[in-house]
C-alpha positions as MATLAB code, in Angstrom:
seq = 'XXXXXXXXXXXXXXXXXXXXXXXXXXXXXXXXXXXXXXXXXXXXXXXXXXXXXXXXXXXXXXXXXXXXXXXXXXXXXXXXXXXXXXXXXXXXXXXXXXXXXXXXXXXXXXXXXXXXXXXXXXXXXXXXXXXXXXXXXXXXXXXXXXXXXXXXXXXXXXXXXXXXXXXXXXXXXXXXXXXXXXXXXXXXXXXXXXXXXXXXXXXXXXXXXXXXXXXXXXXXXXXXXXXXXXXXXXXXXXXXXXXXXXXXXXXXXXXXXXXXXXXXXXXXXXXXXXXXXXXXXXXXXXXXXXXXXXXXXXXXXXXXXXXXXXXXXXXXXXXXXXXXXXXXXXXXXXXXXXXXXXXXXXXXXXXXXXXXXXXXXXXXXXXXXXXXXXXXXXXXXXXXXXXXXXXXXXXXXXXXXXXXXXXXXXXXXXXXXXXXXXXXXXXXXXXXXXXXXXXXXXXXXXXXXXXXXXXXXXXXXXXXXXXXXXXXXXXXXXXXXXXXXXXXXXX';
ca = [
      12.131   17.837  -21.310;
      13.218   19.173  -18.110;
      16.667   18.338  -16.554;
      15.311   19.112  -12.337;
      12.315   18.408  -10.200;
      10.207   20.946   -8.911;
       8.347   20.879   -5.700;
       7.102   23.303   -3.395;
       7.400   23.405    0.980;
       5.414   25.143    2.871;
       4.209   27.096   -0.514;
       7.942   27.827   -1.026;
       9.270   26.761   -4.486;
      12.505   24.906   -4.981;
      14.227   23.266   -8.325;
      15.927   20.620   -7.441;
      18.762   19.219   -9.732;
      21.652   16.426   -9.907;
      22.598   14.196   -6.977;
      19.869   16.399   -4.932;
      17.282   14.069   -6.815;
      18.344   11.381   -5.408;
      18.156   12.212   -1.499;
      14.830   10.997    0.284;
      12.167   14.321    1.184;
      13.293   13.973    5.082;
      16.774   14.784    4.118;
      16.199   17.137    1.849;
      13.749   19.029    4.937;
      16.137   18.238    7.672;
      19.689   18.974    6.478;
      19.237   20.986    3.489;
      15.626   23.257    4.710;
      16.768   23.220    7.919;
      13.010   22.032    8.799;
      13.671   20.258   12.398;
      10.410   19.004   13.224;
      10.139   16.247   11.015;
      11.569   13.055   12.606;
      13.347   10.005   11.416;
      13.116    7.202   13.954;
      13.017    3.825   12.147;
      13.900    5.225    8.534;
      11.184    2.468    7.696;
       7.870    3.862    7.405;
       6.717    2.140   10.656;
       6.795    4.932   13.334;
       5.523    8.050   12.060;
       7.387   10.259   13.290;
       8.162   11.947    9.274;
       4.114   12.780    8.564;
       4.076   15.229    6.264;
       0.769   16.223    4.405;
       1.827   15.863    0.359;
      -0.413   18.155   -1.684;
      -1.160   16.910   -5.551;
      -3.340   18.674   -8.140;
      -6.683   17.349   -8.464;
     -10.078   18.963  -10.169;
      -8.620   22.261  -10.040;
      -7.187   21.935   -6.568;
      -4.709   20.250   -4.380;
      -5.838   17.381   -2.369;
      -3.422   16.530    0.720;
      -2.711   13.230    2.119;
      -1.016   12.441    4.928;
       2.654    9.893    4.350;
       5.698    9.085    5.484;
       8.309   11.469    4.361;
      11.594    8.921    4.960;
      10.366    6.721    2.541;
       9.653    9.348   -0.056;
      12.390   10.225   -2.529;
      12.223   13.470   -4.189;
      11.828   11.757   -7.521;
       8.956   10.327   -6.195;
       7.484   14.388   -5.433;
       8.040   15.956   -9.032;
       4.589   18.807   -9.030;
       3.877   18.404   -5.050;
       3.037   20.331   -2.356;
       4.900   18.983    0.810;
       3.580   20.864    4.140;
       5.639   19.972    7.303;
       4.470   20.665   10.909;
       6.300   24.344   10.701;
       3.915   24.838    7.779;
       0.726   24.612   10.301;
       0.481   27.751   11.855;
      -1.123   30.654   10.440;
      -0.565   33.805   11.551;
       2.142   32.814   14.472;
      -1.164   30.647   15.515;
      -1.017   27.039   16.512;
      -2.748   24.669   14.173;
      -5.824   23.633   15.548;
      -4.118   20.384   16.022;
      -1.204   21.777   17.858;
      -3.713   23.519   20.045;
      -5.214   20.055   21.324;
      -2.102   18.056   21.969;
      -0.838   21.083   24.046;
      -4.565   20.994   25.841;
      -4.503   17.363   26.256;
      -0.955   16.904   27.364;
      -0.465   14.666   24.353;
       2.842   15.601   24.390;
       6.116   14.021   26.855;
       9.323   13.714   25.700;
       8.051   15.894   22.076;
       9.977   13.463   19.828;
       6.840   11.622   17.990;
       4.568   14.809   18.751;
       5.234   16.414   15.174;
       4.483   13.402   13.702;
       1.003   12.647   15.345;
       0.127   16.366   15.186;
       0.418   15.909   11.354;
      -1.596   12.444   11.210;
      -4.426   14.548   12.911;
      -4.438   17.233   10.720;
      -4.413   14.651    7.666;
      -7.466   13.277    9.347;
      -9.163   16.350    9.733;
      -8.042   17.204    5.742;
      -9.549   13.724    4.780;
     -12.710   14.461    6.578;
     -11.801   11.582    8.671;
     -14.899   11.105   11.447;
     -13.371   11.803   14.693;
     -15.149    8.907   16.771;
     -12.722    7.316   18.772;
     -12.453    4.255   16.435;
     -12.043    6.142   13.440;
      -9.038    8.240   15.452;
      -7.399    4.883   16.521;
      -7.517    3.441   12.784;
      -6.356    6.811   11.310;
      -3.185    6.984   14.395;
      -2.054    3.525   13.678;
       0.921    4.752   11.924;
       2.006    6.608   14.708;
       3.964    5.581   17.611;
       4.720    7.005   21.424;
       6.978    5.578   23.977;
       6.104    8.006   26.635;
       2.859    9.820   26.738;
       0.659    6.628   26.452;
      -2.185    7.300   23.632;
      -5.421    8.082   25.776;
      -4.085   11.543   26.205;
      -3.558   11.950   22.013;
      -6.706   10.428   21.684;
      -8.177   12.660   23.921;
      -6.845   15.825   21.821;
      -8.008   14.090   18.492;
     -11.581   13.911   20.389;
     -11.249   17.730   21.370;
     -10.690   18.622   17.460;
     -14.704   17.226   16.478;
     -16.572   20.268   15.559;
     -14.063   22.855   16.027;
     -13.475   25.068   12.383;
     -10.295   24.286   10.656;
      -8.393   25.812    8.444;
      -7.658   22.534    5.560;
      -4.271   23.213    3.371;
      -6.152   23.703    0.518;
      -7.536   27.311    1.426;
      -4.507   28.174    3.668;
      -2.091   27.819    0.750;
      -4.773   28.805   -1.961;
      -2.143   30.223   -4.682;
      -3.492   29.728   -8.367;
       0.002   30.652   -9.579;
       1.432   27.395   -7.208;
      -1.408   25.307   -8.391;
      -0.982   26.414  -12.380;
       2.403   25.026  -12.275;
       2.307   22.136  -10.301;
      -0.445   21.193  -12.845;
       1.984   21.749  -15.731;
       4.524   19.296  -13.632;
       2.487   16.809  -14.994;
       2.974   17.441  -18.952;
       6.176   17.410  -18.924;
       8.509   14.511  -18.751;
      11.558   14.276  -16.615;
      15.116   13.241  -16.765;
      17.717   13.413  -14.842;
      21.916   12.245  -15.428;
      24.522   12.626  -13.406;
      28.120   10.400  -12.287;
      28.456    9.827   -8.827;
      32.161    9.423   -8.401;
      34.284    8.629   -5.259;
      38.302    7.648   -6.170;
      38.959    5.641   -8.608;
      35.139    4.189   -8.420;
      32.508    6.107  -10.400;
      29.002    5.003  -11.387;
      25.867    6.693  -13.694;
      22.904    7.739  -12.470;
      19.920    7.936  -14.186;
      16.025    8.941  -13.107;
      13.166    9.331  -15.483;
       9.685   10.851  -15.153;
       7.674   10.205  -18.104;
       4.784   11.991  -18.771;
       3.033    9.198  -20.464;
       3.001    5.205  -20.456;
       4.338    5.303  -23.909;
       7.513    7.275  -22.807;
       7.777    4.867  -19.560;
       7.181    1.532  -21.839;
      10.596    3.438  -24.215;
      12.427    4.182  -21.592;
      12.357    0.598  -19.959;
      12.872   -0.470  -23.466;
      16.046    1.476  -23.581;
      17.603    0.767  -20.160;
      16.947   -2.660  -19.335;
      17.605   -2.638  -15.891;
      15.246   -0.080  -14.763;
      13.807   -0.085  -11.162;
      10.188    0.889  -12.023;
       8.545    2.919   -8.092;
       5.350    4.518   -7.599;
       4.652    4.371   -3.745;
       8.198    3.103   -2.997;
       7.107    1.797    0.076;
       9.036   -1.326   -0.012;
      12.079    0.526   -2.247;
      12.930    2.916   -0.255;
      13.149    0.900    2.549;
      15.538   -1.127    1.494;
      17.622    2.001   -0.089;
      17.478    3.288    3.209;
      19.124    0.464    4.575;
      21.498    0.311    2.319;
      20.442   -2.827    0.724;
      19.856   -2.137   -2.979;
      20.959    1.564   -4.428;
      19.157    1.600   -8.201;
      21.475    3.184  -10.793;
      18.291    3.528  -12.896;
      14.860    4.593  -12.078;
      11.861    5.052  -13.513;
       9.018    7.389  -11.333;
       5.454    6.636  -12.225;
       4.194   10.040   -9.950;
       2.794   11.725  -13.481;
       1.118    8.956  -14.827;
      -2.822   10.096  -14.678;
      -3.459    7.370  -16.994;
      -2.541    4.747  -14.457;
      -4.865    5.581  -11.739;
      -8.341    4.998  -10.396;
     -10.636    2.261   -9.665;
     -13.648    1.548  -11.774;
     -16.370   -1.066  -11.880;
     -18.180   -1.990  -14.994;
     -20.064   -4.758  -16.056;
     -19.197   -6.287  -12.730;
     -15.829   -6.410  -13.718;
     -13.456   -4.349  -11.330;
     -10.481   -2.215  -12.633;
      -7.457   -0.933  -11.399;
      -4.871    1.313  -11.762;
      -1.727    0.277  -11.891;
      -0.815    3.887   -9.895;
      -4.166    3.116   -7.628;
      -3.058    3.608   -4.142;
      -4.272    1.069   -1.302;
      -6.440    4.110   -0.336;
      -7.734    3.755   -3.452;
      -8.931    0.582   -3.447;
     -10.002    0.721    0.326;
     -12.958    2.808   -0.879;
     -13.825    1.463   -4.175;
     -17.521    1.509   -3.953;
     -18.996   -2.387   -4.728;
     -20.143   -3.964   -1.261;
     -18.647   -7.155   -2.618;
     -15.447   -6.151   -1.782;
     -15.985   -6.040    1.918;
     -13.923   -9.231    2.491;
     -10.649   -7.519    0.952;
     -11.598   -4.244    2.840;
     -11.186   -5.845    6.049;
      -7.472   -7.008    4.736;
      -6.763   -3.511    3.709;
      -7.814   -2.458    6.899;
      -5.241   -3.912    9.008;
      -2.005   -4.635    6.619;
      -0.858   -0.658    6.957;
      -1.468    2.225    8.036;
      -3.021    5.387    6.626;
       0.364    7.008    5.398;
       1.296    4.001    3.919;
      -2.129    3.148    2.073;
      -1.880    6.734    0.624;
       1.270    5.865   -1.334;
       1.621    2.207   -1.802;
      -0.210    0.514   -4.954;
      -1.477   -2.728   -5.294;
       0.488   -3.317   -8.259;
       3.411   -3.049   -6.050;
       2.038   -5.865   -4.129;
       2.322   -7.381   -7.656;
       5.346   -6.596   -8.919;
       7.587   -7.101   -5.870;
       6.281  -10.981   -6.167;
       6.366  -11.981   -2.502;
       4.851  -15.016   -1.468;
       3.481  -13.505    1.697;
       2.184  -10.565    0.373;
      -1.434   -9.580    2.025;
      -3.188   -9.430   -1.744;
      -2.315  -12.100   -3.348;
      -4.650  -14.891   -2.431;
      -7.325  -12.595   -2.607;
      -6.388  -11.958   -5.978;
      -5.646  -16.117   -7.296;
      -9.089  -17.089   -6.379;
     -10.743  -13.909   -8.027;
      -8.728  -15.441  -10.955;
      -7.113  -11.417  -11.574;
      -5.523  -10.512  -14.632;
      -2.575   -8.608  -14.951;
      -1.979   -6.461  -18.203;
       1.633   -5.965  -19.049;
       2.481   -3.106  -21.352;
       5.723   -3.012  -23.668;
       6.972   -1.446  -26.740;
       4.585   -3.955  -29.067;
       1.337   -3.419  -27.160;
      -0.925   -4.592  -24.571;
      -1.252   -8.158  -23.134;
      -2.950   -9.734  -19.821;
      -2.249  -12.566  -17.854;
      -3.755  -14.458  -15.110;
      -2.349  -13.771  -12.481;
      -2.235  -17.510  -11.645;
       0.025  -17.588  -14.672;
       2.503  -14.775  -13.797;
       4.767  -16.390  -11.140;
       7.270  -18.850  -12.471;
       9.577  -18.966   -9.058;
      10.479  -16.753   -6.282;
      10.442  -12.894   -7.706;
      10.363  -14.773  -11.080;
       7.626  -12.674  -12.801;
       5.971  -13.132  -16.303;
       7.104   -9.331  -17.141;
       9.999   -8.866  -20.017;
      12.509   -6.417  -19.148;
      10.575   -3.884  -21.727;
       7.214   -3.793  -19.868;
       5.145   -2.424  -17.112;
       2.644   -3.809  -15.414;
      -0.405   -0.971  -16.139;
      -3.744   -2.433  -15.333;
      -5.390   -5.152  -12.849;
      -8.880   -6.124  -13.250;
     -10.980   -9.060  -11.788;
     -14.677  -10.023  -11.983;
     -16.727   -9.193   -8.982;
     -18.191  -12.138   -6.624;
     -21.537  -13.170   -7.603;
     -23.817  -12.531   -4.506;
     -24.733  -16.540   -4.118;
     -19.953  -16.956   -3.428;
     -18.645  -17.187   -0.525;
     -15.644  -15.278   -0.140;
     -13.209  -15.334    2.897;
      -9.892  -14.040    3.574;
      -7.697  -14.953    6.738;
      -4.086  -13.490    7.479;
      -2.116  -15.026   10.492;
       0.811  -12.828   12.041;
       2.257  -12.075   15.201;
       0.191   -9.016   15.684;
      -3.310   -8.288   14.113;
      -2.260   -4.650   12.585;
       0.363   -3.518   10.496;
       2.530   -6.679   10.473;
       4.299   -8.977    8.428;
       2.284  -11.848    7.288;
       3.102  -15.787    8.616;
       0.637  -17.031    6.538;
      -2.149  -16.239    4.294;
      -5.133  -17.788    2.608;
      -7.745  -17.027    0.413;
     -10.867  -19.246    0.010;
     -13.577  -18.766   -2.792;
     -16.907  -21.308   -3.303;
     -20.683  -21.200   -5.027;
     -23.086  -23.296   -2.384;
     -25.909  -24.981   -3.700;
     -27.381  -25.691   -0.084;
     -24.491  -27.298    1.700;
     -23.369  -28.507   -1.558;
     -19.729  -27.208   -3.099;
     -19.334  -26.031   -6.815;
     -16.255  -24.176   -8.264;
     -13.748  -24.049   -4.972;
     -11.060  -22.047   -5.296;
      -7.906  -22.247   -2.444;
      -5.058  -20.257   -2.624;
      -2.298  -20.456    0.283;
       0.568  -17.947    1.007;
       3.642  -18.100    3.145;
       3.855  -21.861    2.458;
       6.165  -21.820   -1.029;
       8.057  -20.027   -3.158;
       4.888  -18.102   -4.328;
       1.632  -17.818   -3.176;
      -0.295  -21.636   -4.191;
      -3.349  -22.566   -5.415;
      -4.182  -25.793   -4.190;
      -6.196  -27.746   -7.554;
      -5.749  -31.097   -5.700;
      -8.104  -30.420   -2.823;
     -10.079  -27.982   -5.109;
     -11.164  -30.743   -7.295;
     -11.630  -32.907   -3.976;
     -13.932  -30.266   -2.226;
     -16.217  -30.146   -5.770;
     -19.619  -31.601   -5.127;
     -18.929  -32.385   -2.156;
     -21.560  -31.443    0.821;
     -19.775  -29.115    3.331;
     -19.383  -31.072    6.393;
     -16.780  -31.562    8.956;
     -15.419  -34.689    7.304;
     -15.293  -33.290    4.189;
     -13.431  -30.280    5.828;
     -10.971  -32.047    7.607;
     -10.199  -34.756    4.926;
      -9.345  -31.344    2.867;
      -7.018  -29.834    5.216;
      -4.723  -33.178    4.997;
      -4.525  -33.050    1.430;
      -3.990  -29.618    1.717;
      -1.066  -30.376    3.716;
       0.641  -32.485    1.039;
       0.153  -29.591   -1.543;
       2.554  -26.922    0.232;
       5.832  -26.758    0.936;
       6.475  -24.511    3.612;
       9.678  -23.355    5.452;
      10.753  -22.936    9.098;
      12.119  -19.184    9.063;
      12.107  -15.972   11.797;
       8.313  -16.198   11.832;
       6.896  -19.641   11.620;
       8.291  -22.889   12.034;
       7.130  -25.266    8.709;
       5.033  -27.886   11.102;
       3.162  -24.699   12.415;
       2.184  -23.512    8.405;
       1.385  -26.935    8.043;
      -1.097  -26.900   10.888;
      -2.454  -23.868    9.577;
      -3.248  -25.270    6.504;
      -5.366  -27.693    7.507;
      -6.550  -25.394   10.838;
      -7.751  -22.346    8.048;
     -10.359  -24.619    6.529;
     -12.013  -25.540    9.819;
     -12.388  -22.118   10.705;
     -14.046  -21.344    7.352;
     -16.460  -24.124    8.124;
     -17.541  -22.801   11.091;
     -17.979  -19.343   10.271;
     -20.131  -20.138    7.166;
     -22.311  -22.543    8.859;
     -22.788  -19.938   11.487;
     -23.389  -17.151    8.242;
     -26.079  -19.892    7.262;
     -27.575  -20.487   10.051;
     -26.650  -24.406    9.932;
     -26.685  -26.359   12.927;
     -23.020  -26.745   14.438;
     -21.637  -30.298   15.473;
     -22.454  -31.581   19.033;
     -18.920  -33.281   18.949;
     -15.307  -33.285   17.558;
     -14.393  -35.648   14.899;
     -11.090  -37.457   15.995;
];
């Protein structure tokens, strides 16, 4: 078992060992590598100003992704490749990228210029199509106070067709790539006391190599903080909110990745990134894709999970109705074995979770639509990307004609957890869908929440929108159908 993480920068190797473990990548680049040109702006995740491309093995090669280094811990980078803007040139020659924004004038004040130079060269690693819309979607992680974004857009534009160097041949070093591989076989611990006066505490981080030495070491210390993407984590450690004494890094965990469809049953990872998921193959998913789509951006897909949507039990968070009315299962893994639970079934309260302290949550699987559901998805926030959900909904039905059969509802940002609504379900059965049916729903829809007033919605406003969410699901379906829309409103 090793004692220190390894990682490589800019193909340089480093061990890194003790307290050092415990100090987020843009630190470690910044004040210890001396590596400038990585920013930290919001320390959130938000701005992009800290793309960096993180290289992992993969089918004998490394694959790089573009994320935000200030929420990355190094416990979270045991075996990876982290390439900085400095790391771009070849040669004393500007990255392709570089190139652009200088011929563009992309580039003002230069403080958020490293950090869209390196989203565009994670685009152009990804393969990403460089029409303008893909560009926009694959910059909205990235923010400018100065330059305005037609100029950056412009260079992105500039880069389609030109030859580019990727990472993986311009670091091509079989001896880096051998050992990052081996990173993976081995697990990981790491002990040390962090004292100051009189006040001392123990510090603990594990990296198992496989779920059975994650399940024993959760078993062992029962207040571990289990991360993969860290996304919502290591915001909060860098505000100073929570500090973990124990963790528990999921980075080697092979086992716990990918998405697979079988038997029209969908499977996930618990270590399946939002990225992941995005492209899952089945057409049935295009509903959820168009969530996906605007909830984060591209270096935040590429290392949050959607079990972390799970496991950090917010009632607002973007998957979760989705996920009620697809009736998901959750399968929690401890010391005695393997067990799954709707996820209807696994909220008890407010971050009250049906997980005992010695489990993990490993695997998430759901049954596909059948092609004759209708399947819709709405999120209300302040601003249509990248935002913090008001209020969700999720809203699932067979239609026999205009006729209902099985409706499923599910409401968040109106309760302690996300809420199925079985009162206006079993209201809405056989019923034809009409406007009087619709609107006689969305009152007793009304009585089945409990919302709050709080910074983003008032409670009479998530009350409106429950009853507001099914009237715009009637009218898009009957539109879908092809029904005739009502000449008048109903009072």
């Amino acid at each position: 078992m090793r004692d220190y993480l390894l990682l490589y920068v800019n193909s340089t190797r480093y061990e890194i060992r003790g307290a050092r473990a415990y100090q987020s990548l843009t630190d470690l680049l910044r004040y210890d590598l001396a590596l400038t040109g990585t920013k930290v702006v919001c320390a959130e995740g938000d701005c992009g100003s800290c793309t960096v491309l993180i290289g992992r093995p993969e089918n004998g090669a490394i694959r790089y992704q573009g994320i935000d280094g200030c929420i990355q811990y190094l416990w979270q980078l045991d075996g990876r490749h982290v390439v900085t803007v400095e790391g771009l040139k070849e040669n004393g020659r500007l990255h392709p990228a570089q190139e652009a924004m200088v011929e563009s004038f992309g580039s003002q004040c230069g403080y958020c210029t490293p950090g869209f130079v390196m989203a565009l060269a994670a685009m152009l690693e990804e393969g990403t199509p460089l029409t303008r819309q893909g560009i926009k979607d694959g910059l909205t992680g990235n923010l400018c106070r100065c330059t305005g974004y037609e100029q950056i857009i412009d260079a992105a534009l500039s880069l389609k067709g030109k030859s580019v160097t990727r990472s993986a041949e311009r670091y091509h070093n079989p001896q880096m790539l051998a050992e990052l591989e081996a990173c993976a076989q081995d697990s990981v611990e790491i002990a040390y006391r962090e004292s100051w006066g009189r006040e001392f505490r123990n510090i603990r981080i594990s990296i198992p190599a496989t779920v059975a030495d994650a399940v024993a070491f959760k078993a062992k210390h029962e207040k571990t903080v289990v991360v993969s993407g860290g996304t919502d984590l290591s915001v909060q450690m860098n505000k100073g909110k929570v500090e973990p004494d124990t963790l528990l890094s999921l980075v080697h965990l092979r086992e716990l990745e990918g998405v697979s469809e079988n038997d029209d049953w969908l499977t996930i990872g618990a270590k399946a990134t939002w990225t992941d998921v995005e492209h899952a193959g089945s057409e049935s998913l295009l509903e959820f894709r168009k969530i996906i789509q605007v909830f984060a951006s591209p270096q935040i897909k590429n290392a949050g999970t959607l079990a972390g949507n799970i496991g950090n039990g917010s009632p607002i968070a973007d998957s979760m109705p989705f996920l009620y009315v697809m009736e998901a299962e959750v399968e929690l893994t401890g010391p005695s074995g393997s067990r799954w639970v709707n996820l209807n079934r696994f909220y008890h309260g407010y971050k009250q979770l049906e997980l005992r302290p010695d489990e993990l949550i490993t695997t998430l699987r759901f049954q596909l639509p059948e092609t004759n559901e209708t399947l819709k998805l709405y999120k209300v926030s302040k601003r249509k990307d990248l935002d913090i959900s008001n209020f969700t909904a999720g809203i699932r039905m067979t239609l026999d004609g205009e006729r209902i059969t099985q409706p499923r509802l599910a409401y968040g940002g109106v309760g302690p957890v996300v809420l199925r609504l079985p009162k206006t379900e079993r209201f809405l059965s056989g019923k034809l869908l009409t406007r009087d049916t619709i609107q006689k729903a969305g009152k007793l829809a009304r009585r089945e929440i409990t919302p709050i007033s709080d910074v983003r919605a008032s409670e009479d406003y998530r009350l409106q929108l429950a009853e507001n969410i099914l009237l715009k699901f009637y009218h898009e379906v009957r539109q879908e159908q092809g029904w005739p829309q009502p000449n008048t409103l109903s009072a």
